[in-house]
C-alpha positions as CSV (number, residue, x, y, z in Angstrom):
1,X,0.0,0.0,0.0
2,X,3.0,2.1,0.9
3,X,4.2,1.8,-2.7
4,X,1.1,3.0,-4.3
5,X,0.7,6.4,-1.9
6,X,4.4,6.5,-3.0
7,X,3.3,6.1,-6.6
8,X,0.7,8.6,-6.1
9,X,2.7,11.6,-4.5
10,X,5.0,11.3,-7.7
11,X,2.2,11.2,-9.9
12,X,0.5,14.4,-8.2
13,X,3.7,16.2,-8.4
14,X,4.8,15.8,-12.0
15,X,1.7,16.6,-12.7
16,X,2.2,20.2,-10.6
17,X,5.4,20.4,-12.1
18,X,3.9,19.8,-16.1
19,X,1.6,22.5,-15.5
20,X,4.1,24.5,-13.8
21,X,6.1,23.8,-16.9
22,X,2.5,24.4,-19.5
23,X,2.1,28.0,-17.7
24,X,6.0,29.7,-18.0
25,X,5.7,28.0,-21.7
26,X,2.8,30.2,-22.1
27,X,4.2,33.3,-20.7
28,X,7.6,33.2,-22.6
29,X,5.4,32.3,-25.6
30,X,3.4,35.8,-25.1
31,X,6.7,37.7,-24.3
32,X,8.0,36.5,-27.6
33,X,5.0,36.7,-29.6
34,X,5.4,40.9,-28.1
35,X,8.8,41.0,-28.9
36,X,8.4,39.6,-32.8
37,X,5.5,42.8,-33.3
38,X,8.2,44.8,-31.8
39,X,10.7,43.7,-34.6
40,X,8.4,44.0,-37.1
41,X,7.4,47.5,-36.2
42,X,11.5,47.7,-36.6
43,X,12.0,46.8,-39.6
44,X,9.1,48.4,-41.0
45,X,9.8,51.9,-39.9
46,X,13.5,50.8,-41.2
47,X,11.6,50.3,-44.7
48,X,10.0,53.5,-44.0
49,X,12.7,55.4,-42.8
50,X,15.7,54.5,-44.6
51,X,16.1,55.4,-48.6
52,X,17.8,51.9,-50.3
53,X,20.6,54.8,-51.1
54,X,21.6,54.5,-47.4
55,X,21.6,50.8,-46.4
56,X,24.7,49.7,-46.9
57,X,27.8,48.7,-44.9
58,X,27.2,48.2,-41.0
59,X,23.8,50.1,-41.2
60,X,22.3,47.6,-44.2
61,X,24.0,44.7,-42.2
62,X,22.4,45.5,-39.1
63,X,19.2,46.1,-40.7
64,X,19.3,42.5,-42.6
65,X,19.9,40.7,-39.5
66,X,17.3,42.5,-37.6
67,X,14.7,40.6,-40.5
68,X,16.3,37.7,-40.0
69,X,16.2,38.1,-36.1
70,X,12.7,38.6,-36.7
71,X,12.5,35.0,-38.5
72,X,14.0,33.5,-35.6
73,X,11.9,34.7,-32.7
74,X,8.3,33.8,-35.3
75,X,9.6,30.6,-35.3
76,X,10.3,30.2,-31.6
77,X,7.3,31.3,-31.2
78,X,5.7,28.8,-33.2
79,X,7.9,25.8,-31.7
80,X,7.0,27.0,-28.0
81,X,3.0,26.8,-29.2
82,X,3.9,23.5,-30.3
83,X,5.2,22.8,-26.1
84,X,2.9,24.4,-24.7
85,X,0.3,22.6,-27.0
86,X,2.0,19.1,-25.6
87,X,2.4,19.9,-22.2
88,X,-1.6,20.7,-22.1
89,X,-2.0,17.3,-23.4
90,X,-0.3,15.5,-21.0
91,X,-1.6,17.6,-18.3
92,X,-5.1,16.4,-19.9
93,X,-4.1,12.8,-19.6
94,X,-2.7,12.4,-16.7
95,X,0.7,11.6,-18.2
Protein backbone atom coordinates (compact mmCIF):
# COMPACT_ATOMS: atom_id res chain seq x y z
CA UNK A 1 0.00 0.00 0.00
CA UNK A 2 2.98 2.06 0.90
CA UNK A 3 4.20 1.77 -2.69
CA UNK A 4 1.07 2.97 -4.31
CA UNK A 5 0.75 6.36 -1.94
CA UNK A 6 4.39 6.54 -3.03
CA UNK A 7 3.34 6.11 -6.61
CA UNK A 8 0.67 8.64 -6.10
CA UNK A 9 2.67 11.56 -4.50
CA UNK A 10 5.01 11.31 -7.74
CA UNK A 11 2.22 11.18 -9.95
CA UNK A 12 0.54 14.42 -8.18
CA UNK A 13 3.72 16.17 -8.36
CA UNK A 14 4.82 15.78 -12.02
CA UNK A 15 1.72 16.63 -12.68
CA UNK A 16 2.22 20.17 -10.64
CA UNK A 17 5.43 20.45 -12.12
CA UNK A 18 3.86 19.85 -16.07
CA UNK A 19 1.59 22.45 -15.53
CA UNK A 20 4.08 24.46 -13.75
CA UNK A 21 6.06 23.85 -16.87
CA UNK A 22 2.47 24.42 -19.47
CA UNK A 23 2.08 28.05 -17.66
CA UNK A 24 6.00 29.66 -17.98
CA UNK A 25 5.68 27.95 -21.66
CA UNK A 26 2.76 30.24 -22.07
CA UNK A 27 4.20 33.29 -20.70
CA UNK A 28 7.59 33.17 -22.61
CA UNK A 29 5.36 32.31 -25.56
CA UNK A 30 3.35 35.78 -25.10
CA UNK A 31 6.74 37.73 -24.26
CA UNK A 32 8.01 36.51 -27.62
CA UNK A 33 5.04 36.75 -29.62
CA UNK A 34 5.44 40.89 -28.08
CA UNK A 35 8.79 41.01 -28.94
CA UNK A 36 8.38 39.62 -32.76
CA UNK A 37 5.50 42.85 -33.30
CA UNK A 38 8.21 44.79 -31.81
CA UNK A 39 10.72 43.65 -34.63
CA UNK A 40 8.43 44.00 -37.08
CA UNK A 41 7.43 47.46 -36.19
CA UNK A 42 11.47 47.72 -36.56
CA UNK A 43 11.96 46.83 -39.64
CA UNK A 44 9.08 48.40 -40.96
CA UNK A 45 9.78 51.91 -39.90
CA UNK A 46 13.45 50.78 -41.24
CA UNK A 47 11.58 50.26 -44.69
CA UNK A 48 9.97 53.47 -43.97
CA UNK A 49 12.71 55.44 -42.80
CA UNK A 50 15.68 54.51 -44.55
CA UNK A 51 16.08 55.37 -48.65
CA UNK A 52 17.85 51.90 -50.28
CA UNK A 53 20.57 54.82 -51.09
CA UNK A 54 21.59 54.47 -47.39
CA UNK A 55 21.55 50.76 -46.41
CA UNK A 56 24.69 49.69 -46.94
CA UNK A 57 27.84 48.71 -44.87
CA UNK A 58 27.18 48.24 -41.03
CA UNK A 59 23.78 50.14 -41.22
CA UNK A 60 22.35 47.63 -44.17
CA UNK A 61 24.02 44.74 -42.25
CA UNK A 62 22.40 45.53 -39.12
CA UNK A 63 19.18 46.09 -40.68
CA UNK A 64 19.34 42.45 -42.64
CA UNK A 65 19.94 40.68 -39.45
CA UNK A 66 17.28 42.45 -37.57
CA UNK A 67 14.66 40.62 -40.49
CA UNK A 68 16.32 37.68 -40.00
CA UNK A 69 16.23 38.07 -36.09
CA UNK A 70 12.70 38.55 -36.72
CA UNK A 71 12.52 34.97 -38.54
CA UNK A 72 14.05 33.45 -35.63
CA UNK A 73 11.86 34.67 -32.75
CA UNK A 74 8.31 33.76 -35.26
CA UNK A 75 9.63 30.57 -35.30
CA UNK A 76 10.26 30.19 -31.57
CA UNK A 77 7.32 31.29 -31.18
CA UNK A 78 5.66 28.84 -33.23
CA UNK A 79 7.94 25.83 -31.72
CA UNK A 80 7.01 26.96 -28.01
CA UNK A 81 3.03 26.76 -29.18
CA UNK A 82 3.94 23.51 -30.30
CA UNK A 83 5.15 22.76 -26.15
CA UNK A 84 2.91 24.37 -24.75
CA UNK A 85 0.33 22.55 -27.05
CA UNK A 86 1.99 19.06 -25.62
CA UNK A 87 2.42 19.85 -22.23
CA UNK A 88 -1.65 20.70 -22.08
CA UNK A 89 -1.96 17.28 -23.41
CA UNK A 90 -0.28 15.46 -20.99
CA UNK A 91 -1.55 17.62 -18.28
CA UNK A 92 -5.12 16.39 -19.92
CA UNK A 93 -4.08 12.82 -19.63
CA UNK A 94 -2.66 12.43 -16.74
CA UNK A 95 0.72 11.61 -18.16
Amino acid sequence: MEKRQEAMNRERLTLKRVAKARARAEQVQQELEVATAELGLTNGAFDRSLPPAVRHGDLGWAIEQNARIEERVQKATEELGEVSELLEQASAEGL
